[in-house]
DOFI-982805 format. One line per 2 residues: number of its first residue (from 1); for each residue z, x, y of C-alpha. Coordinates in nm, 3 decimals, decimal comma. Layout:
! residues N
NUM = Z:X:Y | ...
END
This chain:
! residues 547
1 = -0,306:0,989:-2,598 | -0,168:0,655:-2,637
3 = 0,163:0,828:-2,822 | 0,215:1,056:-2,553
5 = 0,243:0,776:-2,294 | 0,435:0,562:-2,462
7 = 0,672:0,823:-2,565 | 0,689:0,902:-2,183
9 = 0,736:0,572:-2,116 | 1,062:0,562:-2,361
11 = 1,180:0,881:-2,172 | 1,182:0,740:-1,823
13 = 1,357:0,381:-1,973 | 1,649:0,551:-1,820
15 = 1,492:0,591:-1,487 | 1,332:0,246:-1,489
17 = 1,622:0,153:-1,261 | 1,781:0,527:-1,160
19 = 2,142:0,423:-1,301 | 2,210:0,399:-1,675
21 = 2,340:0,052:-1,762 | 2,157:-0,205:-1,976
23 = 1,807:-0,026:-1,934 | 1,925:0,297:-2,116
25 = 1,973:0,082:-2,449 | 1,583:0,086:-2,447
27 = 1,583:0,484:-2,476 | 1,564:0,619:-2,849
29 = 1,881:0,735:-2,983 | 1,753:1,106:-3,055
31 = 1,545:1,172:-2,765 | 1,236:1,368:-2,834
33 = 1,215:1,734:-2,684 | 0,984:1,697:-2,421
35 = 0,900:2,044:-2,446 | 0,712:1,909:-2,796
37 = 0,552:1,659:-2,592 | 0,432:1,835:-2,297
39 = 0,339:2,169:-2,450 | 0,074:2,221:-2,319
41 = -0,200:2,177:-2,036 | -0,409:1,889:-2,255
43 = -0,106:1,720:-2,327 | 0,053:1,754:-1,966
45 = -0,309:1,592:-1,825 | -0,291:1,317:-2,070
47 = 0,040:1,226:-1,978 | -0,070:1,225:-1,548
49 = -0,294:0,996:-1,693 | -0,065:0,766:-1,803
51 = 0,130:0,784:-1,474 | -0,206:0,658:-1,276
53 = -0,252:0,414:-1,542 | 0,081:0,258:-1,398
55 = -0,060:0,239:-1,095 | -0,357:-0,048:-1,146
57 = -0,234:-0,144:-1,509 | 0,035:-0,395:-1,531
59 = 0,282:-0,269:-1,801 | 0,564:-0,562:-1,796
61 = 0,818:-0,429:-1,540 | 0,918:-0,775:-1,487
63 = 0,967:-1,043:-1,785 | 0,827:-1,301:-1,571
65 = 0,643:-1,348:-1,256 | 0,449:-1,024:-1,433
67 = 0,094:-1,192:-1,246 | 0,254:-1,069:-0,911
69 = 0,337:-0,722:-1,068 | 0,017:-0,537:-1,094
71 = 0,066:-0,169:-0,941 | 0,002:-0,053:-0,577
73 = -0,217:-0,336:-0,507 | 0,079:-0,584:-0,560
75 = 0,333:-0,366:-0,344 | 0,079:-0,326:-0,062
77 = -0,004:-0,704:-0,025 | 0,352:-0,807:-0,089
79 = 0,366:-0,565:0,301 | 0,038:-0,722:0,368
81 = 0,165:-1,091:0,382 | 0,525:-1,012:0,549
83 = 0,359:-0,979:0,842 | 0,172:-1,112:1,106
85 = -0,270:-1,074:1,051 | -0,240:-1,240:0,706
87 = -0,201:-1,581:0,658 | -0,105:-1,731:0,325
89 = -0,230:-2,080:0,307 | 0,011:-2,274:0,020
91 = 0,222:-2,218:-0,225 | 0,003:-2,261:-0,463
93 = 0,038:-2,150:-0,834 | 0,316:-1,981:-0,657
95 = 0,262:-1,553:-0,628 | 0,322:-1,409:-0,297
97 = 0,443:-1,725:-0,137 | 0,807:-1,599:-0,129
99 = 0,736:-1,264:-0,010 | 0,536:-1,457:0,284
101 = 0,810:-1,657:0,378 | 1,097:-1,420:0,352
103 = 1,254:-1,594:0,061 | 1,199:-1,326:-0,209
105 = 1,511:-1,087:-0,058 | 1,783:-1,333:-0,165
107 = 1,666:-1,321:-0,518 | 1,788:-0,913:-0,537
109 = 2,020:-1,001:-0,810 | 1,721:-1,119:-1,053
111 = 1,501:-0,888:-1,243 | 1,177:-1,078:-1,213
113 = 1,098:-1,069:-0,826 | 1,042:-0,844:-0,546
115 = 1,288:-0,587:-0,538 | 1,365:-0,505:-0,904
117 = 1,015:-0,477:-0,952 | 0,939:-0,273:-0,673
119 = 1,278:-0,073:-0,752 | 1,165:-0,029:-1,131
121 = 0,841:0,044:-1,032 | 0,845:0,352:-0,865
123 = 1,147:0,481:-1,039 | 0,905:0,469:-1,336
125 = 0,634:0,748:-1,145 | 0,905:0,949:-1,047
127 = 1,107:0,979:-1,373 | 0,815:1,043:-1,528
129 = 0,637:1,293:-1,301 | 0,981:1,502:-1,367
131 = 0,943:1,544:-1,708 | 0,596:1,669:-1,615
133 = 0,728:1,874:-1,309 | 0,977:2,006:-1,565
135 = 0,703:2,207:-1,796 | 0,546:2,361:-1,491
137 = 0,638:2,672:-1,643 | 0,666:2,669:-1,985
139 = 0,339:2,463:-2,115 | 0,015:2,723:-2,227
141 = -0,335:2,656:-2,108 | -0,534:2,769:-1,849
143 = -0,303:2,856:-1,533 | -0,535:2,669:-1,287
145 = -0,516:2,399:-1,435 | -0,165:2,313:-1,489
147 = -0,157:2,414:-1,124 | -0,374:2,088:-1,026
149 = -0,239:1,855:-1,281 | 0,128:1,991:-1,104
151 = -0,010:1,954:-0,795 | -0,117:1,577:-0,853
153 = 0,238:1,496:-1,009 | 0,440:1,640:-0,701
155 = 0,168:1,443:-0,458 | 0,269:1,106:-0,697
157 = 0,657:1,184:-0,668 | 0,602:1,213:-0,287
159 = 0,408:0,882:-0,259 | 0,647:0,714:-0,477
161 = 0,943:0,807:-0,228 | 0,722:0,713:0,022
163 = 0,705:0,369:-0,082 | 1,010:0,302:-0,197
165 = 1,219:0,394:0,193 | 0,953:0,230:0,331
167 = 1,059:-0,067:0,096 | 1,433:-0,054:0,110
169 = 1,528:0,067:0,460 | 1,408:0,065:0,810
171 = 1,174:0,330:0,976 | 1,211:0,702:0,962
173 = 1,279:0,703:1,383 | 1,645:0,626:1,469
175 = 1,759:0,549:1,159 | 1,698:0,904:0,994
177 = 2,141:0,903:0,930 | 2,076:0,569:0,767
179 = 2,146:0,547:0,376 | 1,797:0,601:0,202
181 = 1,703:0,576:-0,221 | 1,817:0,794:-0,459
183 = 1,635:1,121:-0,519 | 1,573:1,236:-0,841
185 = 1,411:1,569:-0,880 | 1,493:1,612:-1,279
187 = 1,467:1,472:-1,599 | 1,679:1,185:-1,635
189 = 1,761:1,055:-2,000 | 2,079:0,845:-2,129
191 = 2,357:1,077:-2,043 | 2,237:1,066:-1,674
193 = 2,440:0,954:-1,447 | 2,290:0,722:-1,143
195 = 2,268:0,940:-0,752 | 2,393:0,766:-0,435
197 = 2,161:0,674:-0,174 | 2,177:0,985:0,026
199 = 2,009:0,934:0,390 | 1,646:0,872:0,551
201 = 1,647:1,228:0,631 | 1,660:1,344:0,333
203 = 1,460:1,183:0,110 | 1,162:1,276:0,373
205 = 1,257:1,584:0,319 | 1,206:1,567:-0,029
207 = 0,883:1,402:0,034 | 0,741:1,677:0,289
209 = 0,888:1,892:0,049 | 0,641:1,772:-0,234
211 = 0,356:1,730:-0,021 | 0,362:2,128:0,024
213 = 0,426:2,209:-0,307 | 0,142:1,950:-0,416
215 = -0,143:2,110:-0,120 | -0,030:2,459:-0,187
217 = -0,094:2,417:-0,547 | -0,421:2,243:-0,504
219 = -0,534:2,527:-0,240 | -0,444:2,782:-0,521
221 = -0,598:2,626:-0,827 | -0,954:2,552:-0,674
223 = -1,020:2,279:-0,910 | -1,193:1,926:-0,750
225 = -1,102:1,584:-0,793 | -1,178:1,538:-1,170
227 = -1,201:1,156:-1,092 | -1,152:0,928:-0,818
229 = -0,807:0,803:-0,973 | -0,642:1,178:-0,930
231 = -0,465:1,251:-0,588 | -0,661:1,560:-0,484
233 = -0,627:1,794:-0,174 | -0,765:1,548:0,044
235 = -0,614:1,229:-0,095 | -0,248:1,421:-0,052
237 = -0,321:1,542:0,295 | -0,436:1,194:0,376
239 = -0,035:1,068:0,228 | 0,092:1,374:0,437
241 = -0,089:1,200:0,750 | 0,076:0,877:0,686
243 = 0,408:1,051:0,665 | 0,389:1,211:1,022
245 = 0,271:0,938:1,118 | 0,583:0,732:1,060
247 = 0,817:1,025:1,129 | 0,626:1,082:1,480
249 = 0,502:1,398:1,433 | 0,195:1,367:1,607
251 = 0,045:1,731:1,543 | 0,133:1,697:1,196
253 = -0,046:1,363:1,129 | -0,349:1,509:1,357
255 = -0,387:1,822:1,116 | -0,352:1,659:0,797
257 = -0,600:1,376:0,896 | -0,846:1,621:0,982
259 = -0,827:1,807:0,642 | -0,854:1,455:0,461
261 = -1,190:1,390:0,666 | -1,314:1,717:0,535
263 = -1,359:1,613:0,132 | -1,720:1,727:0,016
265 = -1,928:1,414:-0,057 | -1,739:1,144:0,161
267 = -1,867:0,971:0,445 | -1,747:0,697:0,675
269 = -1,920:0,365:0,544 | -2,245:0,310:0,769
271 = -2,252:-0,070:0,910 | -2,553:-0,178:0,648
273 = -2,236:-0,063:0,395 | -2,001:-0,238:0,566
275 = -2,186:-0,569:0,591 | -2,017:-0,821:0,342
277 = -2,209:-1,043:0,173 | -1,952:-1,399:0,139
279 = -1,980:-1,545:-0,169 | -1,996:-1,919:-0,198
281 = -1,806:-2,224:-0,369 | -1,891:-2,563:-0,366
283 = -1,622:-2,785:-0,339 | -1,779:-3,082:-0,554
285 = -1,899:-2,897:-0,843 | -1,653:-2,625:-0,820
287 = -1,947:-2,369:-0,865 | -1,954:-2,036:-0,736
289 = -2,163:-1,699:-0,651 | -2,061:-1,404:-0,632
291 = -2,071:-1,195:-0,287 | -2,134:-0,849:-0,189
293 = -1,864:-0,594:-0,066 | -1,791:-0,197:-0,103
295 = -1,413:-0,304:-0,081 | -1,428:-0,302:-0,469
297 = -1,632:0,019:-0,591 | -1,482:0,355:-0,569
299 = -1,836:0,447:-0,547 | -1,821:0,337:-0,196
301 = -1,891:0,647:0,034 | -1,568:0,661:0,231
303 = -1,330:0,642:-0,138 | -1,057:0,924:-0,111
305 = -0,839:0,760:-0,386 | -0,858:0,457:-0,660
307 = -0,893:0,324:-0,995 | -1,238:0,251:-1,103
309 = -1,156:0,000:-1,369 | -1,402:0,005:-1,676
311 = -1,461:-0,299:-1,898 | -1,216:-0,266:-2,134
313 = -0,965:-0,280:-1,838 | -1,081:-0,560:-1,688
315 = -0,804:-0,656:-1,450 | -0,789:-1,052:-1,558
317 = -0,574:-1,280:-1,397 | -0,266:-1,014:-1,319
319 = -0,453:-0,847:-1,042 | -0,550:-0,795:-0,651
321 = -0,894:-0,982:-0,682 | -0,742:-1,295:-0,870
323 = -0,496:-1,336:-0,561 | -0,814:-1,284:-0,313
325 = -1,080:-1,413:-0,387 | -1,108:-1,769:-0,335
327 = -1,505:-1,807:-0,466 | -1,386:-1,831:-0,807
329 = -1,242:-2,078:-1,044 | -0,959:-1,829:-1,103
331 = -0,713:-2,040:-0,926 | -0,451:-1,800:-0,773
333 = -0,676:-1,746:-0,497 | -0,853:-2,063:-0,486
335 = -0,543:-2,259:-0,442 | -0,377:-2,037:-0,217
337 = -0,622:-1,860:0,001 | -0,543:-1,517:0,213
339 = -0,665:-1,571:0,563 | -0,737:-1,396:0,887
341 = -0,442:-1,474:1,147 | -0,705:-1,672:1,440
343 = -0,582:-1,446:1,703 | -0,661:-1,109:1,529
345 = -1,005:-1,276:1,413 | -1,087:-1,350:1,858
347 = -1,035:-1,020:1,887 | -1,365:-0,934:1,722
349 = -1,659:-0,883:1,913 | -1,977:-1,061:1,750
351 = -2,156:-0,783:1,776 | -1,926:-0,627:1,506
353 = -2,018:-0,596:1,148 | -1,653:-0,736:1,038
355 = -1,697:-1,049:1,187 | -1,825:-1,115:0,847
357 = -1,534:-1,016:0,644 | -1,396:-1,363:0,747
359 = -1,484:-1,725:0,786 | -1,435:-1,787:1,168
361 = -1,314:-2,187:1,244 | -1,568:-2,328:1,028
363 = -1,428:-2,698:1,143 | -1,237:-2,784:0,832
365 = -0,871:-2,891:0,922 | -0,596:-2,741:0,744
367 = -0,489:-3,088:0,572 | -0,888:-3,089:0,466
369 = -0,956:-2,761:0,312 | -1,013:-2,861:-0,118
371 = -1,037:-2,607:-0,339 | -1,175:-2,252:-0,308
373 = -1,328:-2,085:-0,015 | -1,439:-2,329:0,217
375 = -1,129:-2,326:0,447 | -1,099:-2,164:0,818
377 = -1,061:-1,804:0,816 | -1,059:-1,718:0,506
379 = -1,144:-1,381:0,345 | -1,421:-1,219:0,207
381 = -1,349:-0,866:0,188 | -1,199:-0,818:-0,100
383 = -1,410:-1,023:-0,357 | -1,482:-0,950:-0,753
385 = -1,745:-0,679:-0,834 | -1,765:-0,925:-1,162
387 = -1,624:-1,285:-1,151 | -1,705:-1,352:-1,475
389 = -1,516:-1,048:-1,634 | -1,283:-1,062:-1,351
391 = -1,384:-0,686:-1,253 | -1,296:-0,491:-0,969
393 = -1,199:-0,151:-0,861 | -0,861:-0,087:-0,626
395 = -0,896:0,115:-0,377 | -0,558:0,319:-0,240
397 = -0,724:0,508:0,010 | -1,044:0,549:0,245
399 = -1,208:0,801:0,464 | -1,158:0,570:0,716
401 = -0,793:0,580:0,755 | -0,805:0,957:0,840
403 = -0,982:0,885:1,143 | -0,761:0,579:1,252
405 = -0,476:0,811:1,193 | -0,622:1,164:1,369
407 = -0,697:0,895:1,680 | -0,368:0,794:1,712
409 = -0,178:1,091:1,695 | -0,432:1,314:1,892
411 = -0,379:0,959:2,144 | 0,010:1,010:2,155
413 = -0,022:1,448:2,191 | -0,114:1,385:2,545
415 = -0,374:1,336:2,812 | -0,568:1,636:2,739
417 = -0,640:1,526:2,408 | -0,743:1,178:2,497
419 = -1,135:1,268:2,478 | -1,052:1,407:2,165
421 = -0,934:1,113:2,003 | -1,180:0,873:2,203
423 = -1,448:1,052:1,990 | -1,302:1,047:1,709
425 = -1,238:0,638:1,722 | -1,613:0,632:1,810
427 = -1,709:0,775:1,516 | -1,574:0,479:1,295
429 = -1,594:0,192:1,562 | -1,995:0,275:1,621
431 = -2,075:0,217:1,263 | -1,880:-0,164:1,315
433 = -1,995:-0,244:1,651 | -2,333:-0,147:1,815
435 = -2,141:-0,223:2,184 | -1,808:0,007:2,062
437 = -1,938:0,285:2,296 | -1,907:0,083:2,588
439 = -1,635:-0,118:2,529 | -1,432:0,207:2,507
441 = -1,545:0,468:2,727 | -1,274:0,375:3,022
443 = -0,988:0,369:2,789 | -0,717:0,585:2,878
445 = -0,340:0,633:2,809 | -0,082:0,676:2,506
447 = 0,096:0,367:2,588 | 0,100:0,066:2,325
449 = 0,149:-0,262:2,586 | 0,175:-0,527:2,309
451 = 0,308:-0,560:1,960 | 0,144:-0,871:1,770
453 = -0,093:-1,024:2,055 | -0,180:-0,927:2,398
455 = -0,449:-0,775:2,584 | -0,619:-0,427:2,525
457 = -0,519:-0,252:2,838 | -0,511:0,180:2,673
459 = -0,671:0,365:2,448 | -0,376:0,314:2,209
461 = -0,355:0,005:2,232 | -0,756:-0,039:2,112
463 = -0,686:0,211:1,823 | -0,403:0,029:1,736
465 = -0,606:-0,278:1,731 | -0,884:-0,087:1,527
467 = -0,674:-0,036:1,253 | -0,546:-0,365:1,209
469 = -0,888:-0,465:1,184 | -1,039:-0,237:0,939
471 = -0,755:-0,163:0,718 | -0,649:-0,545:0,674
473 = -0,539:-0,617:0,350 | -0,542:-0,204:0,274
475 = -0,255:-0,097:0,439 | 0,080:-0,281:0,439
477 = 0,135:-0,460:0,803 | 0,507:-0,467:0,777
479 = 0,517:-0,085:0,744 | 0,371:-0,071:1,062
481 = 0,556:-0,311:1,235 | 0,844:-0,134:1,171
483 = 0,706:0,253:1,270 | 0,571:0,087:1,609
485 = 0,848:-0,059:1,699 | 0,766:-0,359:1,950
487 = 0,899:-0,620:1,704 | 0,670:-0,915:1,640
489 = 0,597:-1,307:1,615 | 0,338:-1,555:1,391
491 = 0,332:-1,761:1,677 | 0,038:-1,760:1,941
493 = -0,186:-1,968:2,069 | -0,556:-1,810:2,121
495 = -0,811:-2,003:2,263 | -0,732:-2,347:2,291
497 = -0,589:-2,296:1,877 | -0,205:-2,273:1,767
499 = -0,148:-2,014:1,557 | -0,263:-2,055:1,173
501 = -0,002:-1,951:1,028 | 0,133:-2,187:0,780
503 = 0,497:-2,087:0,859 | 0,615:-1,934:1,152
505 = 0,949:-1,798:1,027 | 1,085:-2,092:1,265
507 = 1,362:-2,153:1,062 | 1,508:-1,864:1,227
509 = 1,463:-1,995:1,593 | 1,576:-1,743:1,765
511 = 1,334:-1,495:1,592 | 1,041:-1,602:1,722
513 = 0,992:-1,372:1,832 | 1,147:-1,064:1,598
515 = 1,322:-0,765:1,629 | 1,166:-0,411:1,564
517 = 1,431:-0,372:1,297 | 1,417:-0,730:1,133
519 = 1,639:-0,664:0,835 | 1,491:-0,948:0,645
521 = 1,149:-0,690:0,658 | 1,335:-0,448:0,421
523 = 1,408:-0,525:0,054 | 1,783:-0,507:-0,044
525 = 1,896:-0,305:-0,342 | 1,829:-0,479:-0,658
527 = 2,178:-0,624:-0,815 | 2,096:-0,414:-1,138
529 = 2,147:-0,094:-0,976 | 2,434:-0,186:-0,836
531 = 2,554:-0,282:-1,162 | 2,431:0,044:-1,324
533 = 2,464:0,306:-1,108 | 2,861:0,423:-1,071
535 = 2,731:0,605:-0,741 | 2,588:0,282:-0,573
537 = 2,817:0,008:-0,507 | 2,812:-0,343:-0,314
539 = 2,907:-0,157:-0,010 | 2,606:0,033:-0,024
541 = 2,412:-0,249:0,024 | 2,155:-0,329:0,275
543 = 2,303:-0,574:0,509 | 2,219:-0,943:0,465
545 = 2,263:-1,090:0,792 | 2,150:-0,988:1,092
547 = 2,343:-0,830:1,344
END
């Protein structure tokens, strides 16, 4: 098993970056037939194994600042803390700091921050999801299932392009003639040459392209999820939600959210298994306990998609949890706490179970707050499932996305489809709130009135705010900044408090208030592509200063 991977791994070296410069050298000098490799259906599931092992395991993409390099997790708070509802505290020991404060794109020409490692990263799925694509018809074993393990490797190519033009350029609407990533739908090795960027358009194409190719298969091959760290039928519809969702196709995003809701076994979490439980530090004795939350346990009910990480992968210091959770005496988290931004945090009724993801103002000023979790706002959602052995599962997807998703679109299709979407809000908000009926049965209209604060005044606009409640932390904020498209501040004040955030992005004044397409919210190209890749040049480059 462990040959296998690694020998994929030394196959995609090429495809680390897609061109062929310096990062080809690492390729072996008589490539081994992959046909030997991938032979058949055993050998083709053990090497999709290795691809999700990418995904939670952190494999050195990076030669330093590895510790902010762990997987999706890392790439989805890096979009988490660009934005506006999470607050990083200090600098700290150091990780995520940049990427809060906008200071990580100018370092595009080094290979140990943000963009080469989100650039390497994803090239590493894809280039080796094509050499498994690439056997889809000539490794033996039981038809049905290569057909799933196919399946799951076009539904990982599609998620990798997914992240990486939501990374590197703006949103799919009015900028679908823009340049886009690469797309690579074969086997690269050393000989390969390095593709252009191509446009927006068409590397969702490619995406939608692999999303049916990846359902149809599943739908054919009647196998279930094997494990919770396999993208399934309803995992990949759930992706081909998210998609529509950016691209505005309403219908789309409505369909495929309602075939994600329909996975055997899954159920929204119910509001005794949504209550956290906040763990506790003391500040003089720097002792801790530990908490109680389902927002690390792919046992959790509502769990489309994760990795449920066993003891001998204990995630250690490299991980989500370690940047998180301040009740610890790891010290990423408890020198640098993740916070609540105040305003979101009003916006919570107390008669919601959330309320108790976060400290509210606990009456600790900011120039007060010691060590660990005793600090206004902070969070306590995402806490170790084992301090000690510094445990937790990630979690890529829940049940309760589908239903934030299938509410907004059904929302935007129209008045006759607003009771439709009402309902299906109140399914999730009732199991958080034991006023949510109320508060939302005169809700009407498809019209979003504010961007980062405001007052709830439609139905979108409380759906909206639903989902930047529940999926805090889960979901990537800047992503949908930049699909909504009403720009956005980090400055407010909410009553009778300035906003907590500890920077404001004031250094560019007249952004206080910023621009739906904020070019300092996309990533530029890393510097080594450039360098590699004869078909990507410094004109190709995303544009440095704003226009």
């Amino acid at each position: 098993m462990k040959k296998i991977r690694y020998i994929l791994l030394c196959l995609a070296a090429c495809a680390g970056l897609s061109g062929c410069g310096d990062l080809m050298e690492t390729a072996p000098s008589n490539e081994v037939d992959k046909s030997l490799i991938l032979k058949d259906v055993n050998a083709v599931k053990v090497a999709m194994n290795g691809v999700y092992s990418t995904m939670y395991n952190r494999i050195d993409f990076v030669t330093a600042n590895a510790h902010q390099c762990f997987g999706n997790m890392a790439v989805t708070l890096c979009a988490e803390v660009m934005g506006d509802d999470m607050i990083q505290t200090a600098q700290g020991p150091g990780w995520f700091w940049k990427d809060y404060n906008y200071e990580a794109r100018v370092r595009y020409t080094s290979k140990i921050w943000r963009s080469y490692f989100t650039w390497k990263y994803f090239y590493e799925i894809i280039s080796n999801v094509n050499y498994i694509l690439s056997v889809e018809h000539t490794a033996t074993g039981d038809e049905n299932e290569l057909k799933c393990v196919m399946a799951q490797a076009y539904a990982a190519r599609a998620f990798a392009y997914f992240m990486l033009i939501q990374s590197f350029q703006q949103t799919y609407k009015k900028h679908e003639t823009w340049p886009g990533v690469p797309v690579y739908t074969e086997p690269t090795t050393s000989a390969s040459k390095g593709k252009g960027r191509g446009t927006v358009e068409q590397v969702y194409t490619q995406i939608n392209d692999d999303l049916t190719a990846a359902l149809t298969r599943f739908e054919e091959c009647g196998i279930a999820q094997e494990h919770i760290s396999n993208l399934d039928y309803y995992a990949t519809s759930l992706l081909k939600a998210r998609v529509a969702l950016v691209q505005n196709d309403w219908a789309t995003a409505a369909e495929a959210a309602a075939e994600a809701m329909k996975k055997p076994g899954r159920s929204l979490l119910s509001m005794t298994d949504a209550t956290v439980v906040k763990g506790t530090f003391d500040d003089a004795t720097k002792n801790w306990t530990t908490g109680k939350t389902p927002f690390n346990s792919v046992a959790s009910s509502s769990v489309l998609w994760g990795a449920e990480m066993l003891s001998e992968q204990s995630t250690v210091y490299a991980s989500f949890f370690s940047n998180m959770d301040a009740c610890t005496d790891v010290y990423y988290a408890a020198e640098t706490p993740k916070c609540i931004s105040n305003w979101l945090y009003a916006q919570i009724p107390d008669t919601d179970v959330r309320k108790g993801w976060w400290n509210g103002n606990i009456g600790i000023p900011a120039e007060d707050w010691s060590y660990g979790a005793n600090i206004n706002y902070n969070q306590h959602k995402f806490q170790w499932a084992d301090q000690k052995a510094h445990k937790g599962d990630y979690i890529f997807m829940r049940l309760e996305e589908a239903y934030l998703i299938r509410a907004e679109a059904l929302c935007r299709m129209g008045a006759e489809y607003e009771d439709e979407a009402r309902s299906t809000l109140l399914e999730l908000g009732s199991r958080r709130d034991t006023e949510y009926a109320k508060r939302i049965e005169s809700l009407t209209g498809s019209t979003q009135t504010f961007a980062t604060t405001g007052v709830v005044k439609t139905l979108l606009d409380e759906i909206i705010l639903q989902r930047r409640i529940e999926l805090w932390g889960e979901a990537g904020r800047i992503f949908d900044i930049l699909r909504l498209a009403k720009g956005w501040t980090r400055y407010w004040e909410v009553n009778g408090e300035k906003s907590n955030h500890t920077n404001y992005l004031s250094k560019y004044s007249e952004y206080l208030n910023f621009p739906a397409d904020y070019l300092e919210c996309i990533m530029m190209i890393p510097q080594a592509e450039i360098d590699n890749n004869p078909n990507i040049t410094a004109a190709d480059q995303n544009p440095y200063v704003q226009s």
